[in-house]
ChimeraX commands (.cxc) that place a marker at each C-alpha (Angstrom):
marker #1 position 21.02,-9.71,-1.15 radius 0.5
marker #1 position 23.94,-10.18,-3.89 radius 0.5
marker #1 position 25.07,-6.53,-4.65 radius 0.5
marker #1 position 24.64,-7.55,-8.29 radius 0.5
marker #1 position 20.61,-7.92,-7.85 radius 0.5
marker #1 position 20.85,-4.84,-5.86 radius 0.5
marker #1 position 21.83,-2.95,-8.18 radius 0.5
marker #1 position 19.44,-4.38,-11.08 radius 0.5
marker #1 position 16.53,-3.89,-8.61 radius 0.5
marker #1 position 17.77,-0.31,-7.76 radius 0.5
marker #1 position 17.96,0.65,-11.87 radius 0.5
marker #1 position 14.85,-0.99,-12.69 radius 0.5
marker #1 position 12.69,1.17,-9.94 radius 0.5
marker #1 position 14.42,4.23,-11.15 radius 0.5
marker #1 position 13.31,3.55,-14.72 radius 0.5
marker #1 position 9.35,2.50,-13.24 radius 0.5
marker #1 position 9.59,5.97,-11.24 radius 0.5
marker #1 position 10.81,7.87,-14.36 radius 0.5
marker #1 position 8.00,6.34,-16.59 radius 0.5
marker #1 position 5.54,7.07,-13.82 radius 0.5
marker #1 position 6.38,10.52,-13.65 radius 0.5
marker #1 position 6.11,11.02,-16.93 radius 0.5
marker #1 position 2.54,9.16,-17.20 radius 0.5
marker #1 position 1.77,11.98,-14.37 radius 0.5
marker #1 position 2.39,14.09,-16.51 radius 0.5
marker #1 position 0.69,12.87,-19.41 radius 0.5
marker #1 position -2.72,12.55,-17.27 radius 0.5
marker #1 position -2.40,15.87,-15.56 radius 0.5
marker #1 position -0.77,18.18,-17.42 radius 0.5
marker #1 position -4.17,19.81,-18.74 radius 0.5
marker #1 position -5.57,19.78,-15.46 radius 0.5
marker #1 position -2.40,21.43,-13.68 radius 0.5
marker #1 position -2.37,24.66,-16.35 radius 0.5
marker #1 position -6.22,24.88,-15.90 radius 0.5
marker #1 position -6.09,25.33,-12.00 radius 0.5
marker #1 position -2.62,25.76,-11.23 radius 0.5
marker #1 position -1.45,27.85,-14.47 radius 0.5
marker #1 position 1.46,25.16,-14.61 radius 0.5
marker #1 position 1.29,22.11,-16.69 radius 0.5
marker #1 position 4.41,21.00,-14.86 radius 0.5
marker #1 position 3.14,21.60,-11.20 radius 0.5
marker #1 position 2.36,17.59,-10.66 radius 0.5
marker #1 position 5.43,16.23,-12.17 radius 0.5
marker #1 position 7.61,19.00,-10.20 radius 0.5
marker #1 position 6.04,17.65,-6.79 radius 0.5
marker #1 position 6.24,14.11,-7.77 radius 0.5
marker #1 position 9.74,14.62,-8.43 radius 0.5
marker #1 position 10.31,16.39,-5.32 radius 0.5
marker #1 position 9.29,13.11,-3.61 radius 0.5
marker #1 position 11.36,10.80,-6.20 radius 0.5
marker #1 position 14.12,13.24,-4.87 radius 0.5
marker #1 position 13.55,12.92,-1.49 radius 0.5
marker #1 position 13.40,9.23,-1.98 radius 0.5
marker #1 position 16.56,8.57,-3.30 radius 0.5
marker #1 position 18.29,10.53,-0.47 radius 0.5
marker #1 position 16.13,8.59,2.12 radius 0.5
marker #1 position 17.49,5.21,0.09 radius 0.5
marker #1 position 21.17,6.22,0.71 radius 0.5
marker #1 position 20.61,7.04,4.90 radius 0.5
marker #1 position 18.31,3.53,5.25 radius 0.5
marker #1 position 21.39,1.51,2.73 radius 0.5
marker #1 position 23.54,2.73,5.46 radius 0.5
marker #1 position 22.10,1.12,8.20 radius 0.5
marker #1 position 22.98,-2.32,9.34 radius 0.5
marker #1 position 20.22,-5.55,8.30 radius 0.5
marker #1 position 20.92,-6.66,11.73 radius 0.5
marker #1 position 19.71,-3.72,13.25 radius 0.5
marker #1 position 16.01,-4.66,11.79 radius 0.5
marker #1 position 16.27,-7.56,13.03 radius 0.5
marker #1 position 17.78,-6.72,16.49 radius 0.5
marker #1 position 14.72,-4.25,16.78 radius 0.5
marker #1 position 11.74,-5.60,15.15 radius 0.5
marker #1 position 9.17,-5.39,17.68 radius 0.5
marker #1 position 10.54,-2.04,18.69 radius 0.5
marker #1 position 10.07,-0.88,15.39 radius 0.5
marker #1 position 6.49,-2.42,15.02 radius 0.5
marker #1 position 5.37,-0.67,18.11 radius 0.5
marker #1 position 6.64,2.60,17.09 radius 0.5
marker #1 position 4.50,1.87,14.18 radius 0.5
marker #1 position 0.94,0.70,15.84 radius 0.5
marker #1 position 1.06,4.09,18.52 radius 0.5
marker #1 position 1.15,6.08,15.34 radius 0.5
marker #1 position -1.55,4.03,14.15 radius 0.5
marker #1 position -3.23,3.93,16.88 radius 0.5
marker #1 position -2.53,8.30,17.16 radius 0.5
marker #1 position -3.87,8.90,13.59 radius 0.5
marker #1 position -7.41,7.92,14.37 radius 0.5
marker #1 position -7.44,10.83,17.42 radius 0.5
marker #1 position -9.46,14.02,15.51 radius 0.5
marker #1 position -6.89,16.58,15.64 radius 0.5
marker #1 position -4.02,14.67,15.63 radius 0.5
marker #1 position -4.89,12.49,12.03 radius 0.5
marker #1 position -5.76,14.34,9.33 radius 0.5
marker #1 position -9.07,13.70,6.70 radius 0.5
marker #1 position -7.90,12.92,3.28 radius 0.5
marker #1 position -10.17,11.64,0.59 radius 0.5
marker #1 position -12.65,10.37,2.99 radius 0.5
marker #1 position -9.95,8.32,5.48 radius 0.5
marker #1 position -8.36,9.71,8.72 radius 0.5
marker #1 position -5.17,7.97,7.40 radius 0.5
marker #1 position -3.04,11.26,7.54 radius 0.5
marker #1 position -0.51,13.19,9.50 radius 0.5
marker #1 position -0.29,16.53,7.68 radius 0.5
marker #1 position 1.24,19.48,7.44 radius 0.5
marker #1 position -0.36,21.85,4.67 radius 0.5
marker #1 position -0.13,19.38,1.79 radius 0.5
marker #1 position 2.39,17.18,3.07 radius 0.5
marker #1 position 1.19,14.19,4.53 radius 0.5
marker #1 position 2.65,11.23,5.77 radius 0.5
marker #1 position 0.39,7.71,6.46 radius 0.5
marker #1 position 1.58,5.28,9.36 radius 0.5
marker #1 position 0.08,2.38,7.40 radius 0.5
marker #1 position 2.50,2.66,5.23 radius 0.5
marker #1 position 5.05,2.06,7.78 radius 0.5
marker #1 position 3.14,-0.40,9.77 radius 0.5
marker #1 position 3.72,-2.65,6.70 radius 0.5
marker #1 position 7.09,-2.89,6.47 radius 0.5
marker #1 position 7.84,-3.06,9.98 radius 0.5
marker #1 position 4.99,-6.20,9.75 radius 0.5
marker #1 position 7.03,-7.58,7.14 radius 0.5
marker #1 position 9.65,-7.38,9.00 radius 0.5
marker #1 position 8.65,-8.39,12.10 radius 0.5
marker #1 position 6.73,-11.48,10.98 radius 0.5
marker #1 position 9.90,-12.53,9.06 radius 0.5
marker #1 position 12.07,-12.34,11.93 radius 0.5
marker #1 position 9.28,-14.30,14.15 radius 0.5
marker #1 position 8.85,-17.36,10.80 radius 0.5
marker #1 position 13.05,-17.58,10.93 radius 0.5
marker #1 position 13.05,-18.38,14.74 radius 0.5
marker #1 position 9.84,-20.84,14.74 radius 0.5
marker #1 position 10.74,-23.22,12.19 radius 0.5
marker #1 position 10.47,-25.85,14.26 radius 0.5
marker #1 position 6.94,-25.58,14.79 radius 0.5
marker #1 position 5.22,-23.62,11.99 radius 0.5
marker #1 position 3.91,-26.85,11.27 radius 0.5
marker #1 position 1.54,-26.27,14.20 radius 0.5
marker #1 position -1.29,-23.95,13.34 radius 0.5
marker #1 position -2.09,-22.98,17.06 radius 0.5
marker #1 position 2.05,-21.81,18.12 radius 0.5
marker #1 position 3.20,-21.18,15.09 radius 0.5
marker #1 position 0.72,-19.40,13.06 radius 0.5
marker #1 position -1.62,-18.00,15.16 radius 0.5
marker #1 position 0.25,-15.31,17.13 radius 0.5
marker #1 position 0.76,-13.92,14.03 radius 0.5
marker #1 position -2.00,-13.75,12.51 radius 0.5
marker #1 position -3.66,-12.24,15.56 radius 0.5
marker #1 position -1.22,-9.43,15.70 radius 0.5
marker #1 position -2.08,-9.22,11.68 radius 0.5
marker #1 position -5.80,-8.90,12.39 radius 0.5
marker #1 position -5.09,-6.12,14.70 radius 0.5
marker #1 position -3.57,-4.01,12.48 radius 0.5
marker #1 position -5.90,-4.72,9.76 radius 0.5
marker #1 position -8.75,-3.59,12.28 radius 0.5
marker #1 position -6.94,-0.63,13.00 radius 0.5
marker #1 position -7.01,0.39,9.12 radius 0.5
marker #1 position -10.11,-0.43,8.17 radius 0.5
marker #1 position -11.42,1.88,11.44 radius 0.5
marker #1 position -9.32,5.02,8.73 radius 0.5
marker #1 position -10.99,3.25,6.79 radius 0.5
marker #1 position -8.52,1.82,4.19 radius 0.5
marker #1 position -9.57,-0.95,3.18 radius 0.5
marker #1 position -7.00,-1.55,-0.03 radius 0.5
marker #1 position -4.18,-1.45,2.81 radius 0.5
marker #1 position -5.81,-3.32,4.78 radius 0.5
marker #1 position -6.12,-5.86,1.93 radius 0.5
marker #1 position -2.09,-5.68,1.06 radius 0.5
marker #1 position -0.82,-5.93,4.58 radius 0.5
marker #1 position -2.89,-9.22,4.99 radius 0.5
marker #1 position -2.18,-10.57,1.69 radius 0.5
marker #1 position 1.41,-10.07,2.29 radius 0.5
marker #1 position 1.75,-11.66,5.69 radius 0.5
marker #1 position -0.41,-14.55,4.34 radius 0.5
marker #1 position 2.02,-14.58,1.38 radius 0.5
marker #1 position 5.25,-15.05,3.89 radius 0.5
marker #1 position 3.81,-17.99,5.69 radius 0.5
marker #1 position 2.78,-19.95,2.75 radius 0.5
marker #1 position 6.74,-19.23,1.73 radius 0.5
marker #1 position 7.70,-20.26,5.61 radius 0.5
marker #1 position 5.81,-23.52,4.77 radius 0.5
marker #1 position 2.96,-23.56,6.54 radius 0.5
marker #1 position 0.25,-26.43,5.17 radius 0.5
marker #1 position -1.64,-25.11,2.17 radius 0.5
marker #1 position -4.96,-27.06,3.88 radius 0.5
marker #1 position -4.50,-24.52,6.59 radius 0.5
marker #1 position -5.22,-21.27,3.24 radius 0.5
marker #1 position -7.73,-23.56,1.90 radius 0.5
marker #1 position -9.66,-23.21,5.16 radius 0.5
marker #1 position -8.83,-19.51,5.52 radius 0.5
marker #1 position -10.12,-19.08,2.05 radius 0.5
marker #1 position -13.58,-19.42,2.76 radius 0.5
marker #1 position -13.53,-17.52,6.20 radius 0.5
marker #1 position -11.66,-14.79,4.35 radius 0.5
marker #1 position -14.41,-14.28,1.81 radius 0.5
marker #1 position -16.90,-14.29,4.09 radius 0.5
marker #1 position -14.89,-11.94,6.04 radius 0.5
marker #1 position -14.88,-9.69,3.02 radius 0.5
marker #1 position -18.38,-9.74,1.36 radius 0.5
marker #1 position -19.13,-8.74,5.06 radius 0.5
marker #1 position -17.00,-6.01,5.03 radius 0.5
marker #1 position -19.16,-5.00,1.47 radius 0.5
marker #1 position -22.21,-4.79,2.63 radius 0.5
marker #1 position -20.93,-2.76,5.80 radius 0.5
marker #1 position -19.81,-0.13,3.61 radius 0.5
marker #1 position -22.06,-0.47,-0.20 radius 0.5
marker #1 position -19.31,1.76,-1.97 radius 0.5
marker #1 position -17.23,-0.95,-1.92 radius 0.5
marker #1 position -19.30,-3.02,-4.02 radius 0.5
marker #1 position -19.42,0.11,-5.82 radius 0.5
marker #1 position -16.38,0.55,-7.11 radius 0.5
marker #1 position -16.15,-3.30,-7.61 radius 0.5
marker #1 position -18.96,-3.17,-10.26 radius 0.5
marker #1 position -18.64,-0.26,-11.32 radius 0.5
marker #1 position -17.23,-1.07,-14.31 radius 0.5
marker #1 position -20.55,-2.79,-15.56 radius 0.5
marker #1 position -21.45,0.43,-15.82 radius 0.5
marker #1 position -19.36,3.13,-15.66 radius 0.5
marker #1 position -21.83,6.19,-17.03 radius 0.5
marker #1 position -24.17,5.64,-14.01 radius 0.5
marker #1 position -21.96,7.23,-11.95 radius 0.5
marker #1 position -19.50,8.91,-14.56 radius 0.5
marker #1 position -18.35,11.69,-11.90 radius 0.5
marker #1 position -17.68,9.13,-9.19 radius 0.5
marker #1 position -16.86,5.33,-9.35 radius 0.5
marker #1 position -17.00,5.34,-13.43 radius 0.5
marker #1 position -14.95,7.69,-13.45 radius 0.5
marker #1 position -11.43,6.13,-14.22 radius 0.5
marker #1 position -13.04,3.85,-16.34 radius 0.5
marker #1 position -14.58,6.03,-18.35 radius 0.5
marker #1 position -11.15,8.19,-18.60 radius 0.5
marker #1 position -9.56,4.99,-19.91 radius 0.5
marker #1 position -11.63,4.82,-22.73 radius 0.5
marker #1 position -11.27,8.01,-23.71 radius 0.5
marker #1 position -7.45,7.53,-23.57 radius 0.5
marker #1 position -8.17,4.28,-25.62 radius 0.5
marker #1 position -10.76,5.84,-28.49 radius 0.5
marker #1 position -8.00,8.56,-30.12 radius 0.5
marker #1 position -4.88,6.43,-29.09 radius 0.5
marker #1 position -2.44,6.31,-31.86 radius 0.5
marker #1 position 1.52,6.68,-32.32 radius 0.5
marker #1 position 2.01,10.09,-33.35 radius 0.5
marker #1 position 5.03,11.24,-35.23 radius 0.5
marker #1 position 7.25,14.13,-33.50 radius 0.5
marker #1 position 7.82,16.91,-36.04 radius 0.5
marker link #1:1,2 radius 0.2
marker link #1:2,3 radius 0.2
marker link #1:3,4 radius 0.2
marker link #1:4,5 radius 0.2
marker link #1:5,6 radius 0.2
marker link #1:6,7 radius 0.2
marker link #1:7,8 radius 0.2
marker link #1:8,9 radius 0.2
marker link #1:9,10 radius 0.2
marker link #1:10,11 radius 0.2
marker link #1:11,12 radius 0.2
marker link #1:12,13 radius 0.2
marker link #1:13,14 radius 0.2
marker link #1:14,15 radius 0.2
marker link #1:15,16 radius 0.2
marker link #1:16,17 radius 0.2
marker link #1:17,18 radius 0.2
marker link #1:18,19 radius 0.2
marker link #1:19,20 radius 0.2
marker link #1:20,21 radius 0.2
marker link #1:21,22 radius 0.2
marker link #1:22,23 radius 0.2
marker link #1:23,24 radius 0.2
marker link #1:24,25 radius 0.2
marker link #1:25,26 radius 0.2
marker link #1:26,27 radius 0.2
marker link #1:27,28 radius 0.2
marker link #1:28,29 radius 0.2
marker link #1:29,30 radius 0.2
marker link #1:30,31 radius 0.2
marker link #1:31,32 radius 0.2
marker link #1:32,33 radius 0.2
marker link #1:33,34 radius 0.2
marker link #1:34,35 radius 0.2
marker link #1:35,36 radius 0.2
marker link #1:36,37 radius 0.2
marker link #1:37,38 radius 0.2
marker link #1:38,39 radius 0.2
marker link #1:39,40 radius 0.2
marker link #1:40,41 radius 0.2
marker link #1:41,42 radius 0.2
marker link #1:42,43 radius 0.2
marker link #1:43,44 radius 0.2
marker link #1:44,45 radius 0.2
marker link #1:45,46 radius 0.2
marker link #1:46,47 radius 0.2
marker link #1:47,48 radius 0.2
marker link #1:48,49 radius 0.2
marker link #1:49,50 radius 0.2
marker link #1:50,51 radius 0.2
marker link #1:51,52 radius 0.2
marker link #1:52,53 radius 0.2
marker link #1:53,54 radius 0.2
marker link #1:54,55 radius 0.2
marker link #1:55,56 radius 0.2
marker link #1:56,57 radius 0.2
marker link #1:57,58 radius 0.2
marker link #1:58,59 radius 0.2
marker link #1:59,60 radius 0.2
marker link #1:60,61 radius 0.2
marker link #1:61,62 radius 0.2
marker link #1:62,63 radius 0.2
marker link #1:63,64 radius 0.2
marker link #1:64,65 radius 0.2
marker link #1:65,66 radius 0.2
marker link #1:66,67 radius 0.2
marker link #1:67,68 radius 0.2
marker link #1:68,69 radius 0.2
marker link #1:69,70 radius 0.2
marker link #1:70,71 radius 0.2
marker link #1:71,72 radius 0.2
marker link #1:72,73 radius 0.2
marker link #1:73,74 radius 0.2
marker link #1:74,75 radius 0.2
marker link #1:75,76 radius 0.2
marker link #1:76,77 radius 0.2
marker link #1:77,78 radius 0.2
marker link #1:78,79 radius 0.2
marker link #1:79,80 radius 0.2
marker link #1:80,81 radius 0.2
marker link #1:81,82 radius 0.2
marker link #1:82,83 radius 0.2
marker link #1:83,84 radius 0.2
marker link #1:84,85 radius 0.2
marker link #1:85,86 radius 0.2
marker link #1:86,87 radius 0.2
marker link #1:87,88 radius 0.2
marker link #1:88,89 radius 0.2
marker link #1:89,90 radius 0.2
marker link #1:90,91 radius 0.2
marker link #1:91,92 radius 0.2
marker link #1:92,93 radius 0.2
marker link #1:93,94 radius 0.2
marker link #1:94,95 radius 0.2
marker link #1:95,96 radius 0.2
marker link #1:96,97 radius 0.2
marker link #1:97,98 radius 0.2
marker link #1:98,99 radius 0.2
marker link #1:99,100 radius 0.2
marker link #1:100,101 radius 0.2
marker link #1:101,102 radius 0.2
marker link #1:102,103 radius 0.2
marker link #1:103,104 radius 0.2
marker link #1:104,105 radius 0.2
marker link #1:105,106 radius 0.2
marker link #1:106,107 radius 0.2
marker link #1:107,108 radius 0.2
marker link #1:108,109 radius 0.2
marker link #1:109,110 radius 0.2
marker link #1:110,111 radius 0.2
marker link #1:111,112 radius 0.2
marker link #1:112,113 radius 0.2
marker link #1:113,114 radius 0.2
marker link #1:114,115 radius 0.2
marker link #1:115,116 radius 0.2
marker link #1:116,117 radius 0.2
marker link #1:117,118 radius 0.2
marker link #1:118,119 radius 0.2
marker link #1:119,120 radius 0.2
marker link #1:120,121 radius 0.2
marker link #1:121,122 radius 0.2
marker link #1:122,123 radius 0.2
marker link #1:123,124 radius 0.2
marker link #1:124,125 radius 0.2
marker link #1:125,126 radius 0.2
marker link #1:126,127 radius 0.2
marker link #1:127,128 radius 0.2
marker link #1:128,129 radius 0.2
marker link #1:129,130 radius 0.2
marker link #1:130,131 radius 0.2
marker link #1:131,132 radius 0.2
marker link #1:132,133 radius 0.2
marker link #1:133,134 radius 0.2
marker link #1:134,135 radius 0.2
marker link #1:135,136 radius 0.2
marker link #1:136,137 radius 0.2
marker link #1:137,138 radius 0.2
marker link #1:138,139 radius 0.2
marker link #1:139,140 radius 0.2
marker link #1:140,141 radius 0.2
marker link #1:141,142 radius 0.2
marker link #1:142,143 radius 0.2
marker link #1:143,144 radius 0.2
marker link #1:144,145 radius 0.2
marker link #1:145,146 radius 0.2
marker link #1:146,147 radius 0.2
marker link #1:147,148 radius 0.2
marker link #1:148,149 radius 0.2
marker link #1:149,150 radius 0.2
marker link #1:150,151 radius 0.2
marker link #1:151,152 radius 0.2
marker link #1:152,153 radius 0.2
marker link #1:153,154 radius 0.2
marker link #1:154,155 radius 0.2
marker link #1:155,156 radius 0.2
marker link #1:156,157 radius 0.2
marker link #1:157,158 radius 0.2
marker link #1:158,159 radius 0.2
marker link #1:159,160 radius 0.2
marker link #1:160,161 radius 0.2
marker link #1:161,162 radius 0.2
marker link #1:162,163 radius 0.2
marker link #1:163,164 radius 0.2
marker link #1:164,165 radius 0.2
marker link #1:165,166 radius 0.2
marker link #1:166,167 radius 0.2
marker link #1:167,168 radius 0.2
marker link #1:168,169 radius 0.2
marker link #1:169,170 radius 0.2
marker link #1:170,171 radius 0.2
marker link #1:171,172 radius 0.2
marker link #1:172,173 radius 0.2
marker link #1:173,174 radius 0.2
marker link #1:174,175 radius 0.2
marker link #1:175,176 radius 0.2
marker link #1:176,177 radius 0.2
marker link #1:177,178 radius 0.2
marker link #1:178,179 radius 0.2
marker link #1:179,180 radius 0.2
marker link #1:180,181 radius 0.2
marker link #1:181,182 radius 0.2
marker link #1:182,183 radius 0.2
marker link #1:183,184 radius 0.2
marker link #1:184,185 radius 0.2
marker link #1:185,186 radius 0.2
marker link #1:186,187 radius 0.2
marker link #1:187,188 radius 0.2
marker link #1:188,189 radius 0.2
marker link #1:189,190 radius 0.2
marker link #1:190,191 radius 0.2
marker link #1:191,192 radius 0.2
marker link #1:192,193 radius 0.2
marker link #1:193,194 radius 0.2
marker link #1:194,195 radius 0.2
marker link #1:195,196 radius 0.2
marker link #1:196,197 radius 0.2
marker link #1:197,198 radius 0.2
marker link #1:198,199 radius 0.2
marker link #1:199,200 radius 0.2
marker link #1:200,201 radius 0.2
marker link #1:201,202 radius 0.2
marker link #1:202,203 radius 0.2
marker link #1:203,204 radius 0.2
marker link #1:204,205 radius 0.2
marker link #1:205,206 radius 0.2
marker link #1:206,207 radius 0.2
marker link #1:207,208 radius 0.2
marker link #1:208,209 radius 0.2
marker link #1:209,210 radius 0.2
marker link #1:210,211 radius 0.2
marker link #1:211,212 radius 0.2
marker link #1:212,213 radius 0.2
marker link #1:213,214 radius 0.2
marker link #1:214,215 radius 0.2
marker link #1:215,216 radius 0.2
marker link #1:216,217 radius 0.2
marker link #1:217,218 radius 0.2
marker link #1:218,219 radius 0.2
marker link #1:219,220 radius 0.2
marker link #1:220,221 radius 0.2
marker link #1:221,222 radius 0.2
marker link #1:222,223 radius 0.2
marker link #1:223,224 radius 0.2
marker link #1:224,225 radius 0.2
marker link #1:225,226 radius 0.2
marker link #1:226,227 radius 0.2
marker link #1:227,228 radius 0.2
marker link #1:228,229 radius 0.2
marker link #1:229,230 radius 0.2
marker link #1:230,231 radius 0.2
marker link #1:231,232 radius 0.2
marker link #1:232,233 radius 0.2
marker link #1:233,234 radius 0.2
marker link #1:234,235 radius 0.2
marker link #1:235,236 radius 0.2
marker link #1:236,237 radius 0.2
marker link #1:237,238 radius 0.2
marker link #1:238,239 radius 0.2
marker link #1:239,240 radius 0.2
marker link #1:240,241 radius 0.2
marker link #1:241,242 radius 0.2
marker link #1:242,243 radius 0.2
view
């Protein structure tokens, strides 16, 4: 990438970051001096992170492109073993309902999150070397989406089925880009929503939180309730004058 665009793309996730933290702090600051005694005590660990972060962006800028490249599939199955590890009770941790988690006390780190990128990566190093026949479904499409399916099966057994969702979406994403016949997503349209209303009724909270906001007050401390906290933040909103 031009160092130019670098840099804009580097400035304009600092500012995102900076706004986020402050919307943290604008949703939780009530919350945080009610149980924590400090209004502060989310933005201070988001921060922390944003911190961390930006040193973790200056190690990874130092390291060569071609060493991604070199090491895709290395990386990727660094990345399905922990995937594969977090499901083990007592080795993956419980959080909000998925066994998505290695923890420590209340840090946590999800391999999903790196099983994405190193996807990304790999399936971008596999599209550059099989031009020559992406235009065939069965050699140059397939393999990948098989290894795609297996790591979308592997999330949704957390379950996390938003990953899940991304990480498909995504790969899809680089092989329309690669070129690969748009009759070919037309077909794996209608298989995917199959695939998905299936995954619904499997688990009835999903359509739950899909339709929830029909009606958010029938379930105003679960599903509804984001909604409902949105219009609440809607109702009184107004520019206020600092004194």
């Amino acid at each position: 990438m031009n160092k130019k665009y670098g840099l804009y793309l580097f400035f304009v996730s600092i500012l995102l970051i900076v706004f986020g933290i402050i919307m943290i702090y604008s949703s939780s600051s009530v919350w945080a001096l009610y149980k924590f005694g400090n209004s502060f005590k989310y933005v201070i660990n988001q921060t922390l992170f944003f911190v961390i972060g930006l040193f973790l962006i200056y190690l990874i800028n130092k390291i060569d492109i071609g060493f991604y490249y070199r090491n895709a599939f290395k990386i990727f199955i660094v990345c399905l073993i922990l995937l594969i590890l977090v499901l083990i009770p007592g080795i993956g941790s419980v959080r909000n309902g998925s066994r998505s988690w290695f923890g420590i006390g209340s840090f946590g780190v999800q391999p999903s999150e790196a099983i994405k990128i190193s996807l990304i990566i790999l399936t971008s190093k596999y599209l550059s070397k099989s031009n020559k026949f992406i235009k065939d479904i069965k050699k140059g499409v397939l393999p990948i989406l098989f290894i795609t399916l297996l790591v979308f099966g592997l999330i949704m057994l957390q379950p996390d089925f938003g990953t899940g969702m991304i990480i498909v979406i995504s790969i899809l994403a680089l092989l329309f880009i690669a070129g690969v016949s748009y009759k070919f997503f037309l077909s794996l349209f209608f298989v995917g929503i199959f695939g998905i209303v299936g995954l619904i009724i499997a688990a009835p909270y999903r359509m739950n939180r899909i339709t929830s906001f029909l009606n958010p007050w029938s379930d105003p401390l679960g599903t509804g309730f984001q909604i409902i906290q949105s219009l609440y933040a809607i109702g009184p909103g107004e520019i206020k004058r600092w004194r």
